[in-house]
N, C-alpha and C positions, 0 to 999 in steps of 0.2 A: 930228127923225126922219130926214132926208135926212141929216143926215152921221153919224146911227149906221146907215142902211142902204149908204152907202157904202162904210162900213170894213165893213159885214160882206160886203160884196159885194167889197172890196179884198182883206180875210182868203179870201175863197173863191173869187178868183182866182189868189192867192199860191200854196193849197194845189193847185189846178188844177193849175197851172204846175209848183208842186214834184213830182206826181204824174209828169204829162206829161217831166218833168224826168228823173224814174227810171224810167221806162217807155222815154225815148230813150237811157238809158245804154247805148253798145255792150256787147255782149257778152264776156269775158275770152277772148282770143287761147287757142285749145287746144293744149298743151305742143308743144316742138319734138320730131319725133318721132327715135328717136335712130337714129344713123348707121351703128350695128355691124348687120352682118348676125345672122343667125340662126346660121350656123357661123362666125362669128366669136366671141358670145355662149357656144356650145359649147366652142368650145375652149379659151378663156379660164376656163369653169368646170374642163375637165378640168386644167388646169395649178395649179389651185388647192386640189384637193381635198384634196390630203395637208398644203397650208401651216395650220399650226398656230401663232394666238397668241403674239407675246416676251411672259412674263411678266414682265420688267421692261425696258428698253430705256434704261436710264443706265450709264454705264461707270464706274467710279472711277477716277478716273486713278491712276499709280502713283505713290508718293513722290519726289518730287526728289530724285536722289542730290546726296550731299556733292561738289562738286568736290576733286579732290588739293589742290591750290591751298587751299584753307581749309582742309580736315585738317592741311596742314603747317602749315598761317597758327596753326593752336590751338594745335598741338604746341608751336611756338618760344615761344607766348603765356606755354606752362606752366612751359616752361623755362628760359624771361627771371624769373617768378614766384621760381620758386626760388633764381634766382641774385640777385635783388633782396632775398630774403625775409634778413631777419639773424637773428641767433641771439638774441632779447629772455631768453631760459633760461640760469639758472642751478642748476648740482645743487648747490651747496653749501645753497642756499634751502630749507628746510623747514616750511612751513607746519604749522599744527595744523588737523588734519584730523581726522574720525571715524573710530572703529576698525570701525564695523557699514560701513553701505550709504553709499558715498561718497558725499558730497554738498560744495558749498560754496557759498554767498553774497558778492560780493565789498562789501568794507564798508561803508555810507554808503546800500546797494542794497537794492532793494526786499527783507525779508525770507523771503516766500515764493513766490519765484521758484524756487526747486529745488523746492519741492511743486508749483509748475505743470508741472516738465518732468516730476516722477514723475508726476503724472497726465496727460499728455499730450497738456497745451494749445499744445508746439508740437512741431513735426514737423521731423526734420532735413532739410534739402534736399542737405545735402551729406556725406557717407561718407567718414573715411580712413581706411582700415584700413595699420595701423603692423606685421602681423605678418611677422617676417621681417628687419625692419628693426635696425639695429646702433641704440644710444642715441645717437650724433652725428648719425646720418640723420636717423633720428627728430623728431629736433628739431627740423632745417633742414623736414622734412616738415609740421610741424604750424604753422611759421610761415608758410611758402608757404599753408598751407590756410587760417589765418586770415586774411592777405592778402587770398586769393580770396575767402571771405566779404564781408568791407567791402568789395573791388571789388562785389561782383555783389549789393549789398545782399543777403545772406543770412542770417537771423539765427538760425538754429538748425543746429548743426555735431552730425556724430557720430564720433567720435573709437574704434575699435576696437584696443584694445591686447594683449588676450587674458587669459587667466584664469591663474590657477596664482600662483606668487611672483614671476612674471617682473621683471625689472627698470624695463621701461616699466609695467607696471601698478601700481608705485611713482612713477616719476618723470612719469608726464602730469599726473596730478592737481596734482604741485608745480610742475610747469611752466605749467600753466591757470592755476595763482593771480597771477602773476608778468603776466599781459600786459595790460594797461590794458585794453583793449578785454572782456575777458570775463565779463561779469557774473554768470554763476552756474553752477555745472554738478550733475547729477545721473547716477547708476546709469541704463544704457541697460533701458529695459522686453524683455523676452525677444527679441521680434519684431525689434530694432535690436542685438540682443548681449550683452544680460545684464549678469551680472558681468562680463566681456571688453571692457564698451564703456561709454564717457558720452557723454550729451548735454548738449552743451555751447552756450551763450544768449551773441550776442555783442552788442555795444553798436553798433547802427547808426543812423547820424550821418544826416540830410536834407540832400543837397547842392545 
């Protein structure tokens, strides 16, 4: 009986004390009162009545221009290309080809890789359009461009020769068959040039 009246006499001194305890907490400091006058207050509102909201307040910075120094640095790159690129074409070569919608599969190659360029499982990344061009240009033109493909791992070329009985729109298609690198080419879909153009799948190597 003495030491369960103890502890409740212990417990109801504790809470005494705890009471007494929050009863002596000082009281919370009342804010600092502020500094600005009353026309000060005013006039600071008057200066502001008109200021309206940024709705958005990020800039986009503007694009880095090219330095001359690397526009030239490309230009020579293109024209070191060309002068590196050889002549792999020959016109006496005449492949058998389709009379309807050009197509060609290079032999040993997957067989229906010109039905994946006519349906348009790959996209060209690269454009050359040949109009205008003499058939020796031409040539040198379309081996520079395959070059630059296997440079820049590219594997889908689009080739624009133009329509009509032109002469390059006989000789690219005999010329595509001839360069090891080209595995397959088809009739460009309207949007890349039609009849006027092929897309052409080149064989790119992991270096």
């Amino acid at each position: 009986m003495i030491l369960y009246h103890r502890a409740n006499r212990t417990r109801k001194l504790q809470l005494e004390m705890g009471s007494t305890m929050v009863k002596k907490r000082s009281p919370q400091s009342p804010p600092a009162s502020s500094s600005l006058s009353d026309d000060d207050i005013e006039l600071f509102q008057s200066l502001v009545t008109d200021v309206k909201p940024l709705t958005q307040d990020q800039i986009t910075p503007p694009e880095p221009k090219i330095k001359r120094r690397e526009v030239f640095a490309r230009k020579q790159e293109k024209i070191e290309q060309r002068e590196r690129a050889t002549d792999p074409f020959s016109d006496e070569f005449q492949p058998h080809l389709p009379s309807g919608t050009m197509q060609w599969v290079a032999p040993g190659d997957e067989p229906f890789l010109a039905k994946r360029l006519r349906r348009r499982e790959y996209e060209p990344e690269l454009i050359l359009d040949l109009h205008g061009y003499t058939k020796a240009k031409a040539k040198l033109e379309l081996a520079a461009a395959i070059t630059a493909c296997l440079t820049e791992n590219i594997a889908c070329l689009c080739v624009v020769h133009g329509i009509g009985h032109g002469v390059l729109r006989q000789q690219v298609p005999a010329w595509l068959t001839q360069h090891p690198a080209v595995r397959a080419f088809h009739q460009a879909p309207l949007e890349w040039g039609g009849q006027g153009a092929l897309l052409v799948l080149l064989r790119i190597t992991d270096s």
